[in-house]
BAFI-3210 file (N, C-alpha, C; in Angstrom, 3 decimals, decimal comma, padded with zeros to 6 digits):
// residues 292
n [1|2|3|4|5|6|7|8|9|10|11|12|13|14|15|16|17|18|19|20|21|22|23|24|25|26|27|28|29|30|31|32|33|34|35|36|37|38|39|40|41|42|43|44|45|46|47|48|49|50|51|52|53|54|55|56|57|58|59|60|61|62|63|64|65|66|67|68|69|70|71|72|73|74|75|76|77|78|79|80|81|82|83|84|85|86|87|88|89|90|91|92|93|94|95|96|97|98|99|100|101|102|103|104|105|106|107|108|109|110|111|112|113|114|115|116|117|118|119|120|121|122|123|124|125|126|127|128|129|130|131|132|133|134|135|136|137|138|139|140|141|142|143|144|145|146|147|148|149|150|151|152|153|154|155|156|157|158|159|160|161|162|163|164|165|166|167|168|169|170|171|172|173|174|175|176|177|178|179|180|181|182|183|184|185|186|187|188|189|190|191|192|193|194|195|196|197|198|199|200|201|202|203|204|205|206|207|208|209|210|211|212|213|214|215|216|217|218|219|220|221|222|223|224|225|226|227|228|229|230|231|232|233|234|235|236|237|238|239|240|241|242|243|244|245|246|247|248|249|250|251|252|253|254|255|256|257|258|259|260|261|262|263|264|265|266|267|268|269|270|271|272|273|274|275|276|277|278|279|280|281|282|283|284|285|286|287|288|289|290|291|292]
n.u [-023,248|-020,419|-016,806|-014,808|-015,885|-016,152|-013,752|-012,761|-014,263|-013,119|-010,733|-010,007|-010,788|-008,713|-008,674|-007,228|-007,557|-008,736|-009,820|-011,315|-011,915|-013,725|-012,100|-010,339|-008,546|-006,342|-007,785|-007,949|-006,330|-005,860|-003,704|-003,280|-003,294|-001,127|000,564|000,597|001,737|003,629|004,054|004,143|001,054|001,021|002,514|000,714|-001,279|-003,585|-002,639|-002,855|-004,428|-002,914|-000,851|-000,060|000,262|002,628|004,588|005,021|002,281|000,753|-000,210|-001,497|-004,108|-004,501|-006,497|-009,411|-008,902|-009,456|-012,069|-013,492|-012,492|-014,062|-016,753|-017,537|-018,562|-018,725|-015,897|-015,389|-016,054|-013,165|-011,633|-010,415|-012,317|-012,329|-010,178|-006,353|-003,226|-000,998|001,932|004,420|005,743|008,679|008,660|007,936|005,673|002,070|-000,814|-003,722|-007,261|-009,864|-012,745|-014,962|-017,517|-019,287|-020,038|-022,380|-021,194|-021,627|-021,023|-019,908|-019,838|-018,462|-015,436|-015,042|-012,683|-011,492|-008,903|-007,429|-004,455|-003,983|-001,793|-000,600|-002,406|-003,073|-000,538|-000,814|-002,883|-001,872|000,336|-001,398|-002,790|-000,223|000,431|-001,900|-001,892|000,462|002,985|003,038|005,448|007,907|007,491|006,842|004,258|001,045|-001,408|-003,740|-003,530|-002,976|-005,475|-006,659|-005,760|-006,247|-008,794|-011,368|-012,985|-010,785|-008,873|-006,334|-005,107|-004,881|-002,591|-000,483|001,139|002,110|002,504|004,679|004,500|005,401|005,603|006,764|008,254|009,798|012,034|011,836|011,509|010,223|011,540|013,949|012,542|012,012|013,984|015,887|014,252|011,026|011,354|014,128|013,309|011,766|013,325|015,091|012,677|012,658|015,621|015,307|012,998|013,653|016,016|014,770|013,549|015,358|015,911|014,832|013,188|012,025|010,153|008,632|006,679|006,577|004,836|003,944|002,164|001,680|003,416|005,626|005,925|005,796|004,891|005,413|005,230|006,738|006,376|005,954|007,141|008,767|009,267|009,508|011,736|013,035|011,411|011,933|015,036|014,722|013,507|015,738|017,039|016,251|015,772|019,114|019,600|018,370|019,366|021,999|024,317|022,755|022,939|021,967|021,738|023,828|023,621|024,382|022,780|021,149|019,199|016,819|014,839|011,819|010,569|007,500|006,647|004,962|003,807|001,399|-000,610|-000,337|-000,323|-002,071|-005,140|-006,331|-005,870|-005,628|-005,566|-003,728|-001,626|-002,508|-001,555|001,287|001,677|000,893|003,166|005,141|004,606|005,488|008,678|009,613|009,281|010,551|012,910|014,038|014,248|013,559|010,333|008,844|005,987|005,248]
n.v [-084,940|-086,229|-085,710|-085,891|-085,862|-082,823|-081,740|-082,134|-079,973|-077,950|-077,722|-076,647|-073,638|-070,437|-069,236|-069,288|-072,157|-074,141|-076,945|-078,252|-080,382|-080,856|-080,778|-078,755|-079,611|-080,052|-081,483|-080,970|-079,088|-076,701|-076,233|-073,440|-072,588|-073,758|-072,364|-069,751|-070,585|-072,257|-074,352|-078,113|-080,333|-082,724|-081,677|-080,783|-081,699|-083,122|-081,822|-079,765|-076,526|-074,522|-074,745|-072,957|-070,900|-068,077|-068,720|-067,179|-066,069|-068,450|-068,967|-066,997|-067,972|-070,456|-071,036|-070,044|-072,113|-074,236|-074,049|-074,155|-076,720|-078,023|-077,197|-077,379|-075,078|-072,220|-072,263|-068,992|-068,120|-068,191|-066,438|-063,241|-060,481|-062,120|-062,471|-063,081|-063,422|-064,969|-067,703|-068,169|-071,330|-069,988|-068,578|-066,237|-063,287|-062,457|-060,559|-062,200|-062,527|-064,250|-065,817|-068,791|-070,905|-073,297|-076,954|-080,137|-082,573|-086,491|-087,565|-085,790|-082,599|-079,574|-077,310|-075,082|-072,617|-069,812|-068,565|-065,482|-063,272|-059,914|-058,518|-056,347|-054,882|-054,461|-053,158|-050,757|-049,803|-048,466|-046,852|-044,787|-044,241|-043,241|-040,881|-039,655|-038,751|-037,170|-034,217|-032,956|-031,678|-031,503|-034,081|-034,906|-035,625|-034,276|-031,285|-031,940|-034,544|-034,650|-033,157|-035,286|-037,020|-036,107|-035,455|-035,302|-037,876|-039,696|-042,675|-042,498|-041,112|-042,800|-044,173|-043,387|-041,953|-039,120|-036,417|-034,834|-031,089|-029,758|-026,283|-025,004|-022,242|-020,881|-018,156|-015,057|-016,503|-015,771|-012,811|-015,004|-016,286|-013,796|-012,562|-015,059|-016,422|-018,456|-021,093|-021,374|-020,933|-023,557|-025,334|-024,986|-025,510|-028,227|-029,088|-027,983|-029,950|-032,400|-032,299|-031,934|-034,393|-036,183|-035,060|-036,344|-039,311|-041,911|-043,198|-040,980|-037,786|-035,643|-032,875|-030,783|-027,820|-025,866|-022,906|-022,303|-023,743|-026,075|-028,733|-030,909|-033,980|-035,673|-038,903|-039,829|-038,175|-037,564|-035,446|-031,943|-030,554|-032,230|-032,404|-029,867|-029,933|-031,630|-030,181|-028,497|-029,859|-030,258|-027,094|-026,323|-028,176|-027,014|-024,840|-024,741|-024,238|-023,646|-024,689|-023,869|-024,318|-022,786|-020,610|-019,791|-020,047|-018,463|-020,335|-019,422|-020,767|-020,836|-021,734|-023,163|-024,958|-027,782|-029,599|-032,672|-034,857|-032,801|-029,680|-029,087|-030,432|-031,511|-032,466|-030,468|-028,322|-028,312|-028,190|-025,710|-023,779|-024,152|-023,289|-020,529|-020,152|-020,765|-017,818|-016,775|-016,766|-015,606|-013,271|-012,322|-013,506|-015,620|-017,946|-020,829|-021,663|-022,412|-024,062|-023,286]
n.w [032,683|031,657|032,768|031,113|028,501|028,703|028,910|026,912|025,515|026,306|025,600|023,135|023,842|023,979|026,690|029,719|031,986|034,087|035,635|039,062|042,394|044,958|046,679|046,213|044,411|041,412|038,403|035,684|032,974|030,744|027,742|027,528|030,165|031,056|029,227|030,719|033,374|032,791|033,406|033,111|031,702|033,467|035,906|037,787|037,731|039,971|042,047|045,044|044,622|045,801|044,879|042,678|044,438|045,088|048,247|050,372|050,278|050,745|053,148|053,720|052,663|053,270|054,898|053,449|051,824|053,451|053,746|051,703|051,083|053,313|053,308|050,833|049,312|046,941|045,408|045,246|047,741|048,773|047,454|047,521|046,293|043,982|042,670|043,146|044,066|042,693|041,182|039,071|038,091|037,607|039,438|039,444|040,410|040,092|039,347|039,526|037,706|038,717|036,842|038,304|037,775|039,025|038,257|037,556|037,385|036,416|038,549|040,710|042,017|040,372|040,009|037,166|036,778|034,986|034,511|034,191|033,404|035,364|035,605|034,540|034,097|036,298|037,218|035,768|036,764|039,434|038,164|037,171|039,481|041,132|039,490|039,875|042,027|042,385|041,631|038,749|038,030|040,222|040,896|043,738|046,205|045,471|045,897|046,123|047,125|049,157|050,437|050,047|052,301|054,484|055,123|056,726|057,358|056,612|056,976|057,645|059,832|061,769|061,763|062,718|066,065|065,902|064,195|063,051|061,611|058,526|057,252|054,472|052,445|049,762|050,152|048,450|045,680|043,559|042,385|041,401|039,060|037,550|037,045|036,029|034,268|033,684|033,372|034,247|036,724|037,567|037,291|039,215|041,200|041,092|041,782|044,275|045,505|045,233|047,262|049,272|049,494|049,927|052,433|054,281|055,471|054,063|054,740|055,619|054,391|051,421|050,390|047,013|047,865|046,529|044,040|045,223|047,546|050,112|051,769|054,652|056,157|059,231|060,535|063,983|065,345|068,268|069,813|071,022|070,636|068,473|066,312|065,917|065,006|063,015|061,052|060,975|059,098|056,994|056,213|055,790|054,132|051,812|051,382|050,671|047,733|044,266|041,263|038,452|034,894|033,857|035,935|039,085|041,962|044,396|047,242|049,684|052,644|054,385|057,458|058,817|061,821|063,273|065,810|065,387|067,514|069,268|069,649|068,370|068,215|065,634|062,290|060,284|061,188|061,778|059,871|058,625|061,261|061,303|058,706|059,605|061,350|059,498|058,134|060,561|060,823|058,511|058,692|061,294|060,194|061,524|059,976|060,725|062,485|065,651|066,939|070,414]
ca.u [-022,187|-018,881|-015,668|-013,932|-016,483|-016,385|-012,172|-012,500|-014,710|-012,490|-009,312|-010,241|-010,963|-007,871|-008,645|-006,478|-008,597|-008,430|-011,146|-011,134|-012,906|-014,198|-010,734|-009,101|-007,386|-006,780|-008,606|-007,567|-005,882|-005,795|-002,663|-002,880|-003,191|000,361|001,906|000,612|002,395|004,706|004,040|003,164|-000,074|001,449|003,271|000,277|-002,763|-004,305|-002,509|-004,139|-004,327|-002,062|000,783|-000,013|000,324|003,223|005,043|004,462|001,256|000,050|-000,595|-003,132|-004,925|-004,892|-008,422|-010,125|-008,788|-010,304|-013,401|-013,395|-012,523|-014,372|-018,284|-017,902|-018,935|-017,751|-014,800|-014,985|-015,578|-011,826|-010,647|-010,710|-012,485|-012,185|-008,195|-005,369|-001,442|-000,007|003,348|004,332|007,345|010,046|008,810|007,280|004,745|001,653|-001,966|-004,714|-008,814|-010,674|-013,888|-015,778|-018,728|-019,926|-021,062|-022,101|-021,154|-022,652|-020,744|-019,875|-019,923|-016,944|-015,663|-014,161|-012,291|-010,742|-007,717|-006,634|-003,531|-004,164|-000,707|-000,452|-003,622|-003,406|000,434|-001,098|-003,446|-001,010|000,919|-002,180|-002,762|000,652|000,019|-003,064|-001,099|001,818|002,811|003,912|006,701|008,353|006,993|006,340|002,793|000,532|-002,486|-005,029|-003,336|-002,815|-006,503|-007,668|-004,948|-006,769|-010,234|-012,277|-013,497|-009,481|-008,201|-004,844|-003,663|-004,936|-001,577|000,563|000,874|002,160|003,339|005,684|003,890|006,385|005,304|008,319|007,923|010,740|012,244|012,425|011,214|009,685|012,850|014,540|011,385|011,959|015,664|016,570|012,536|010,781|011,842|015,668|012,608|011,208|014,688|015,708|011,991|013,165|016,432|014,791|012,124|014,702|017,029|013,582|013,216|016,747|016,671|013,776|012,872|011,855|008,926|007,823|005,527|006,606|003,504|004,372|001,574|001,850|004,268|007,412|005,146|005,812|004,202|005,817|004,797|007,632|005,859|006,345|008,146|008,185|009,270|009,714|013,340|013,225|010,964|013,218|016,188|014,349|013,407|016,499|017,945|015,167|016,165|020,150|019,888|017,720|020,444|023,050|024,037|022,445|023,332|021,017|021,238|024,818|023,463|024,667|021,406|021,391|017,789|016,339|013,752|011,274|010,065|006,608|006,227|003,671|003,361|000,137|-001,605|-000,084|-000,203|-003,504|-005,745|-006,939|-004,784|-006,107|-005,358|-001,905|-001,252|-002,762|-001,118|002,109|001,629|001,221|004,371|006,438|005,076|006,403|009,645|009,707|008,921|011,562|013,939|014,541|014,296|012,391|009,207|008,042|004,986|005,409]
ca.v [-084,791|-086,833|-085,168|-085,935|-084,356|-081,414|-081,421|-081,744|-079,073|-076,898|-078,114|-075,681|-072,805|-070,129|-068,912|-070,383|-072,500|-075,462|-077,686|-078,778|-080,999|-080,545|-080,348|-077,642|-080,263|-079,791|-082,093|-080,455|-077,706|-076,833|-075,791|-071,986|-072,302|-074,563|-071,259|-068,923|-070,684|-072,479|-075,832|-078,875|-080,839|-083,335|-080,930|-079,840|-082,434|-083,958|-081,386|-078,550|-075,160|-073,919|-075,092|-071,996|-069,595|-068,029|-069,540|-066,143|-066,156|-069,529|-068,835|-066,451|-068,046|-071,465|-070,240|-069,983|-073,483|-075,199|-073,667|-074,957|-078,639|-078,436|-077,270|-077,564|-073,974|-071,961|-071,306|-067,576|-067,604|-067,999|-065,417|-061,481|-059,577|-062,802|-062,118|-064,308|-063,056|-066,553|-067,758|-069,441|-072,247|-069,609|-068,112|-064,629|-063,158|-061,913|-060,698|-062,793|-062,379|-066,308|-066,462|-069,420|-071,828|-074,765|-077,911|-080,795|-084,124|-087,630|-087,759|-085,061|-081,141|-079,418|-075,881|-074,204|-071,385|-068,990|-067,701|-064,275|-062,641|-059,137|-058,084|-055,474|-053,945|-053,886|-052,040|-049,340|-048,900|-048,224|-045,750|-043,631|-043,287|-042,284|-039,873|-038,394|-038,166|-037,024|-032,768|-032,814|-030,845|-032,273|-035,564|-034,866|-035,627|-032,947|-030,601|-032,970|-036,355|-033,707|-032,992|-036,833|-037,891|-035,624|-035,513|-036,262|-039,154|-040,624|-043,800|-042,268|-040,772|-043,844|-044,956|-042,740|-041,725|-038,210|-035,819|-033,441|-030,873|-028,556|-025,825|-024,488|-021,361|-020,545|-016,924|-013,987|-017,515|-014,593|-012,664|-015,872|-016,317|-012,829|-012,690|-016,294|-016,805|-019,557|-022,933|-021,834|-021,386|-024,696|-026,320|-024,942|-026,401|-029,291|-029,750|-028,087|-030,690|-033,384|-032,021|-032,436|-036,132|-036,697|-035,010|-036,775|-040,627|-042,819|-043,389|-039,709|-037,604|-034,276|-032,375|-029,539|-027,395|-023,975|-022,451|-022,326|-023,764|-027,133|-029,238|-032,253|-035,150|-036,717|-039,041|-040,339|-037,312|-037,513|-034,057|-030,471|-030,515|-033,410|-031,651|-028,612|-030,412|-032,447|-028,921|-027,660|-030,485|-029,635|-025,675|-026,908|-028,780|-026,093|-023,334|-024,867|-023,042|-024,457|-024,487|-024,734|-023,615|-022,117|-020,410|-020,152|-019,779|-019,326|-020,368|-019,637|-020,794|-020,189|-022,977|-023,284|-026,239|-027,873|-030,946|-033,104|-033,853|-032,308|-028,516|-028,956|-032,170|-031,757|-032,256|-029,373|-027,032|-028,353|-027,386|-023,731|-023,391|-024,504|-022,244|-019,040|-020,306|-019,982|-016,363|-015,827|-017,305|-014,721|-011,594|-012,895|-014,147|-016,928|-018,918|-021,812|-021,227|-023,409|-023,867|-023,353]
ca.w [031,676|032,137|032,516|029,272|027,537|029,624|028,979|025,141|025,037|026,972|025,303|022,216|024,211|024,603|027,838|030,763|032,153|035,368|036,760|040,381|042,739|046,260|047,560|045,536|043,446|039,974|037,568|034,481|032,934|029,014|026,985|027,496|031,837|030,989|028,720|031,778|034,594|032,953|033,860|032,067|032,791|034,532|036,917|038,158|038,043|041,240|042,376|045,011|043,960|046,131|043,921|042,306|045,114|045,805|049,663|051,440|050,107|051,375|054,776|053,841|051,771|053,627|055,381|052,451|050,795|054,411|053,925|050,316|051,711|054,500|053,029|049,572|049,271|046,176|045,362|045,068|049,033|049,287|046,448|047,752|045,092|042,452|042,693|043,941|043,782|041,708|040,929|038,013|037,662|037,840|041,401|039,221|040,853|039,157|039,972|038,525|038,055|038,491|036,720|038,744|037,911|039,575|036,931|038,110|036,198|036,756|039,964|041,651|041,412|040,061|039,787|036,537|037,149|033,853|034,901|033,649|034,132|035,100|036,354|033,321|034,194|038,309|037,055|034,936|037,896|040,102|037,495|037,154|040,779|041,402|038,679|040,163|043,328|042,101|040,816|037,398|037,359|040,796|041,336|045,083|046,456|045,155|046,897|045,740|047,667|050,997|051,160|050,612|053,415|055,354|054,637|058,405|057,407|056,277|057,991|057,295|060,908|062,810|061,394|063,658|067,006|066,242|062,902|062,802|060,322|058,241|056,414|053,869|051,727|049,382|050,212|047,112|044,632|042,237|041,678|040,400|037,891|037,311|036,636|034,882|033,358|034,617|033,266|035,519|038,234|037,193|037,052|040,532|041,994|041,001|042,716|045,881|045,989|045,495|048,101|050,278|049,544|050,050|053,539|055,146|055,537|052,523|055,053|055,788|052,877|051,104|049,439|046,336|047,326|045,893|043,220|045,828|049,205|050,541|053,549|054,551|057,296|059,457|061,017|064,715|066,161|069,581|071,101|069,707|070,015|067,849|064,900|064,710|064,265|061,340|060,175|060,424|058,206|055,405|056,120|055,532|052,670|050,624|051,475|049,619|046,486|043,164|039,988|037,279|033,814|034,227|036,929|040,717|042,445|046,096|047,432|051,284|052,664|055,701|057,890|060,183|062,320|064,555|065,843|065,680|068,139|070,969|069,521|068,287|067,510|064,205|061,292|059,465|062,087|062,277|058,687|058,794|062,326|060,624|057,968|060,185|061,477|058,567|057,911|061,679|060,688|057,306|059,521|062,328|059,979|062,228|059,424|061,692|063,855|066,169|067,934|071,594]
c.u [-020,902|-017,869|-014,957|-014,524|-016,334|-014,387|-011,890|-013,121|-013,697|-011,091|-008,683|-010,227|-009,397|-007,707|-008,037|-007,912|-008,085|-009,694|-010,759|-011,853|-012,897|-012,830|-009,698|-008,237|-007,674|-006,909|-008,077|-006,937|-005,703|-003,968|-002,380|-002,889|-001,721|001,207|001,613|001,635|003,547|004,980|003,593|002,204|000,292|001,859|002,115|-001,355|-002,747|-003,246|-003,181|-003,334|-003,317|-000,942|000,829|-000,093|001,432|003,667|004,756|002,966|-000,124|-000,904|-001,703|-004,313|-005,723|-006,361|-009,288|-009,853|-009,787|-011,049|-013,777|-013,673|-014,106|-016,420|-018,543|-018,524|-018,238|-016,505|-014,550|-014,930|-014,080|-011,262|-011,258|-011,273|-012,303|-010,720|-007,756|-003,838|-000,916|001,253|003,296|005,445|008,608|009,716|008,302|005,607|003,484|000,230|-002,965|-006,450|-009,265|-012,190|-014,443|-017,036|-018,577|-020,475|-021,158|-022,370|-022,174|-022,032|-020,160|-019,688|-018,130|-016,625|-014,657|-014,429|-010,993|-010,301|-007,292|-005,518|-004,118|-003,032|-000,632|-001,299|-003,467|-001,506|000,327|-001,763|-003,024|-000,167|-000,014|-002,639|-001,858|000,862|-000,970|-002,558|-000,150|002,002|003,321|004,845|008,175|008,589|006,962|005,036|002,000|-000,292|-003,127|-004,934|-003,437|-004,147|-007,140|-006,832|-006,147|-008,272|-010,671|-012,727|-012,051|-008,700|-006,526|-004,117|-003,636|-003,400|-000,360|000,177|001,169|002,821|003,655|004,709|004,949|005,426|006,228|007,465|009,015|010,601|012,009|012,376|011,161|011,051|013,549|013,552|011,984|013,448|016,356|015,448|012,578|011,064|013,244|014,646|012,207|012,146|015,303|014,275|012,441|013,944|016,087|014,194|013,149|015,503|015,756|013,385|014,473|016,511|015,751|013,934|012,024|010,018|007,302|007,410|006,222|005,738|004,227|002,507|000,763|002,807|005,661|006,979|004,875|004,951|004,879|005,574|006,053|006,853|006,094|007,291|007,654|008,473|009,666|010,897|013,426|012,752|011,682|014,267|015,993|014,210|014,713|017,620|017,464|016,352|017,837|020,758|019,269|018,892|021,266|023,083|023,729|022,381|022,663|021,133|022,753|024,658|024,299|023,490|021,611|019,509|017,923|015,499|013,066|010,462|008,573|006,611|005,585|003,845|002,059|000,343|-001,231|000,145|-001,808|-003,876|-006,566|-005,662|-004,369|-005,656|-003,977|-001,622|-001,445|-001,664|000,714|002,231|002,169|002,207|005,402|006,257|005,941|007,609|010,169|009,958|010,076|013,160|015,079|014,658|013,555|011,729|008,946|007,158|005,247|004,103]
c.v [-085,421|-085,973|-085,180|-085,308|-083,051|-080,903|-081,481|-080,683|-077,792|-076,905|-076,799|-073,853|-072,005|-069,254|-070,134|-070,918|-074,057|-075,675|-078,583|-079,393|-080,430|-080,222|-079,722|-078,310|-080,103|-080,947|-082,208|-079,311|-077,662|-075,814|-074,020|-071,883|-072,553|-073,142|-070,235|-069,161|-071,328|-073,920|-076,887|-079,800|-081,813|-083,228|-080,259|-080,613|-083,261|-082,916|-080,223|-077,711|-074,659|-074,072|-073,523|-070,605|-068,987|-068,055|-068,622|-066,191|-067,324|-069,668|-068,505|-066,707|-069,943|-071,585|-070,730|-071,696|-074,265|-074,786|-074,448|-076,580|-078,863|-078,520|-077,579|-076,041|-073,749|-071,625|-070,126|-066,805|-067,148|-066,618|-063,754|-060,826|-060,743|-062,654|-062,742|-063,887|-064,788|-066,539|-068,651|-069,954|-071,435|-068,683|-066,436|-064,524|-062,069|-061,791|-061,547|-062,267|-063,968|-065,763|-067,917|-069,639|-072,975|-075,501|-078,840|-081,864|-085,271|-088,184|-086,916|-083,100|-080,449|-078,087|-075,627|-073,062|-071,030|-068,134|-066,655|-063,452|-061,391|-058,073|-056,429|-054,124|-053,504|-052,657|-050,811|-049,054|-048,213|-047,302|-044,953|-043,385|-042,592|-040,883|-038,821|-038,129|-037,354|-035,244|-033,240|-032,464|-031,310|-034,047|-035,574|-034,927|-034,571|-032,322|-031,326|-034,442|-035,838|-033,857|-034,491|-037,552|-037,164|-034,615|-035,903|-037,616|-040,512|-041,433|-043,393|-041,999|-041,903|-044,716|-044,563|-042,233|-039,916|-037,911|-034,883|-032,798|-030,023|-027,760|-024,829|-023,566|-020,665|-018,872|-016,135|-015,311|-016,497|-013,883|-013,593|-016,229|-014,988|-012,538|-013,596|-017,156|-018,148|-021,013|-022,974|-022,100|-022,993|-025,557|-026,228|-025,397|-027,563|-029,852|-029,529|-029,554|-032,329|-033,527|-032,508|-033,966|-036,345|-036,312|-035,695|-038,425|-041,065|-042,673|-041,898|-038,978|-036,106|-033,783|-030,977|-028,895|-025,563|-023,719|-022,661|-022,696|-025,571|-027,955|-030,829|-032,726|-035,798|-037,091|-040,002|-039,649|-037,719|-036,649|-032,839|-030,130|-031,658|-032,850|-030,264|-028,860|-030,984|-031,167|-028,369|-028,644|-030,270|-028,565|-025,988|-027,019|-027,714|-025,166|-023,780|-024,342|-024,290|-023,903|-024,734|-023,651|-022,525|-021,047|-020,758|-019,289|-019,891|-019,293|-020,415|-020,194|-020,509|-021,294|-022,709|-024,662|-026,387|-029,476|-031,723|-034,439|-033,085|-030,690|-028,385|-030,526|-032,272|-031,189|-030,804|-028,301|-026,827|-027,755|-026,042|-023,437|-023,430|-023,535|-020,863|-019,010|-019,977|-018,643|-015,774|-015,639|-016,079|-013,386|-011,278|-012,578|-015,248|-018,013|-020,636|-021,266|-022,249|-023,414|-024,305|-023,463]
c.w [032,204|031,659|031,509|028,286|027,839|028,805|027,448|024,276|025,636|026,278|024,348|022,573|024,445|025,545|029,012|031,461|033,805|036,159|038,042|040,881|044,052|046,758|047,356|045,207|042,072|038,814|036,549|034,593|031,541|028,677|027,112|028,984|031,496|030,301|029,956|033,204|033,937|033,239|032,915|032,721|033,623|035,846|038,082|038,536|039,380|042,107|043,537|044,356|044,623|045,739|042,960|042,855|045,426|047,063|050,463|051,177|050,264|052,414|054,506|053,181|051,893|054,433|054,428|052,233|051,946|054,234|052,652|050,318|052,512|054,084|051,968|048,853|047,879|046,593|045,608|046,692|049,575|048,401|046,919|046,427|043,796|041,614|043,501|043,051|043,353|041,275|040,226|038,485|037,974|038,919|040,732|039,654|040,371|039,469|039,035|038,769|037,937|038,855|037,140|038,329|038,203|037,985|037,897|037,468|036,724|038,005|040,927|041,221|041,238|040,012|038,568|036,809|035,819|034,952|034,013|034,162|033,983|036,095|035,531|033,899|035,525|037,895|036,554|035,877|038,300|039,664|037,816|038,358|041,504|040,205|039,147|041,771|043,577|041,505|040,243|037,040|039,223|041,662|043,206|045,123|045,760|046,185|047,050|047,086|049,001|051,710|051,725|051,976|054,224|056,087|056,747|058,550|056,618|057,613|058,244|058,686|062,136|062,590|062,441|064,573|066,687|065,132|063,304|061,383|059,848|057,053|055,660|052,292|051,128|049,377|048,944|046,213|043,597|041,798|040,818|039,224|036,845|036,379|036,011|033,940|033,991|034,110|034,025|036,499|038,323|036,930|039,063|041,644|042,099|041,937|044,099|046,406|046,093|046,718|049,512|050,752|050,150|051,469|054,751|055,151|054,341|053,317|055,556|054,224|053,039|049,830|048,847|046,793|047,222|044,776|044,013|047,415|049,440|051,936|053,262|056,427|057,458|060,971|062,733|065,555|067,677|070,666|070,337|069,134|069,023|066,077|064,564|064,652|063,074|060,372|059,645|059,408|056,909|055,353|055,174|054,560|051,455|050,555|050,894|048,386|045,261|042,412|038,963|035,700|033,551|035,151|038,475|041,235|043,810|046,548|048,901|051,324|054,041|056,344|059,178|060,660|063,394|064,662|066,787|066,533|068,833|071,092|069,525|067,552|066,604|063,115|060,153|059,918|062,381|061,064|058,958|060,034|061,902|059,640|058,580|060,662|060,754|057,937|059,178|060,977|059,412|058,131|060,609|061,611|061,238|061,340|059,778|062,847|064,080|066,975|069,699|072,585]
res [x|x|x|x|x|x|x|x|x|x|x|x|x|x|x|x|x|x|x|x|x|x|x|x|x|x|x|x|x|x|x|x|x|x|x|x|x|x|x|x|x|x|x|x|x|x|x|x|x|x|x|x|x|x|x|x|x|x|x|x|x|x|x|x|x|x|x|x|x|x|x|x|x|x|x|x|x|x|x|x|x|x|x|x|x|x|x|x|x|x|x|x|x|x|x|x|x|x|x|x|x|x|x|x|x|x|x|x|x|x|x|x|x|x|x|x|x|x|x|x|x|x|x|x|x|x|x|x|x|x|x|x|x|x|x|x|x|x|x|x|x|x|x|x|x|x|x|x|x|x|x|x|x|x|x|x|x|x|x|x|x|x|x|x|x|x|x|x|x|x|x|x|x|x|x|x|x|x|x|x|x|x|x|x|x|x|x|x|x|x|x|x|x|x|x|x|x|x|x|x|x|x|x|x|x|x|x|x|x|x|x|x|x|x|x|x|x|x|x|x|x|x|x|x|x|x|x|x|x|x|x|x|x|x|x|x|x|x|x|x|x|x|x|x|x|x|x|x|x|x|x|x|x|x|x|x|x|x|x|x|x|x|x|x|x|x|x|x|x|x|x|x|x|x|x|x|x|x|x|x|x|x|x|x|x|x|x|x|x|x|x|x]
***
C-alpha cells in the first residue's frame, strides 16, 4: 500500500492521529493531531517525536526513542503503560494514551499511533483517590489511607529513616457535642484539624481517625527531644481558644508519642504504643507522653 493512500484514508478520520518511520520521525499528521497540539503540519513533519515531549521530559524518554532507532522494534517498547506526558505549542502539559500499529507499505514498515488526550480522565483519577483517602468532614487523611500506608507488605516506610508517631485525643470532645449539638462539634473538628495541618510540615501526614482521635507522621525525627517539641507545637496550637458559631470554645488535647523504629520496629506497634501513651498523658495530665 503506498503512503498517500494510507494519508487520505486517515485524513477523514477524527481521531488525532501521526505516522512515523523507523526513526521516530513524523510522516504525517491529520487535522485533529494539529487542533490537539496546536501545531500546523508543517511545524511538525520530518520532524521526531520528541517535538512533542515536554524538555524535562526528554531525558527520560530518550532511551526508549534509541531503542526505536536503533532495532526498529515497536513503538510501544518506549511508551510506559501506552502513555507519554506531551506538550503542545504553548508549553501545556497533558497526559496522553498512543494506540500503536505497525503497516507495512511498498517500502518500508511504518507505525500509526492515535493519540488521545487523557489529561481529564488521569485528573478525575486523581480526585477520587484523594477522595477515598481523604475524611469527609475534615479533609485530613482518613483510617482507611493509615491502614494501606501500613499494611506489611507497603513500600511506604522504606521511604524514611525514622517517624515520629503522635497519637492526639481531644479532651471532654463529648461535652461540647453535648452543650452546642454537633454540627458546633463538627465546626470546631474542623478548625482543630486545620490548626494540625498548619502546625506540621506540608511534607509530614495527619490521619482523622476516630470522632475527636488523630495520628499524625512527622517524618525524619531524629531524637526524642526533637518529637516532643513537634508535639508540643501540635499540643499549642489546639489550646488556643476557638470560636465557632458565636461560640468561645476552649479545646485540650492529650498527646502519645513514639518514635519508629527506635521504640519499637513495627509501625503498628508504634501507633498502639503511641496510643497507650496518650491515655498516660490523660491520667497524668501531662498533657504529652513520651516513650522512654
Amino acid at each position: 500500500m503506498q503512503l498517500e493512500n494510507i494519508k487520505a484514508v486517515l485524513s477523514f478520520l477524527g481521531d488525532s492521529i501521526i505516522i512515523l518511520n523507523k526513526n521516530a520521525e513524523i510522516l504525517y499528521c491529520n487535522s485533529a493531531f494539529c487542533d490537539l497540539f496546536g501545531y500546523t503540519s508543517e511545524q511538525v513533519l520530518n520532524k521526531n517525536l520528541s517535538i512533542l515531549v515536554g524538555q524535562n521530559h526528554k531525558i527520560s524518554n530518550r532511551s526508549g526513542l534509541s531503542k526505536y532507532k536503533n532495532s526498529c522494534s515497536s513503538l510501544k517498547e518506549m511508551l510506559e503503560n501506552n502513555t507519554l506526558l506531551c506538550e503542545d505549542s504553548q508549553g501545556r502539559q497533558f497526559q496522553t494514551e498512543i494506540s500503536i500499529s505497525s503497516l507495512q507499505t511498498d517500502n518500508e514498515t511504518l507505525e500509526i499511533a492515535l493519540v488521545h488526550d487523557i489529561s481529564s480522565h488521569e485528573q478525575e483519577k486523581r480526585e477520587k483517590e484523594i477522595l477515598i483517602r481523604s475524611d469527609f468532614l475534615t479533609t485530613l487523611y482518613n483510617k482507611r489511607y493509615l491502614h494501606e500506608l501500613t499494611e506489611p507488605d507497603s513500600s511506604f516506610l522504606a521511604n524514611y529513616d525514622s517517624i515520629g508517631v503522635l497519637y492526639l485525643d481531644l479532651d471532654k470532645f463529648k461535652p461540647i457535642n453535648d452543650q452546642y449539638g454537633h454540627e458546633t462539634g463538627d465546626e470546631v473538628l474542623k478548625v482543630i484539624s486545620l490548626r494540625i495541618k498548619n502546625s506540621i510540615r506540608f511534607s509530614d501526614m495527619a490521619f482523622r481517625v476516630g470522632g475527636d482521635e488523630f495520628v499524625i507522621f512527622i517524618f525524619n525525627v531524629q531524637t526524642e527531644e526533637d518529637l516532643f517539641t513537634l508535639a508540643r507545637k501540635v499540643c499549642d496550637s489546639i489550646e488556643n481558644l476557638t470560636h465557632v458559631a458565636g461560640q468561645t470554645i476552649h479545646v485540650r488535647a492529650s498527646i502519645g508519642a513514639c518514635l519508629y523504629p527506635y521504640h519499637v520496629d513495627d509501625i503498628q506497634k508504634a501507633i498502639n504504643l503511641a496510643d497507650q501513651m496518650m491515655y498516660q498523658a490523660k491520667e497524668t495530665g501531662e498533657t504529652i507522653a513520651t516513650v522512654h
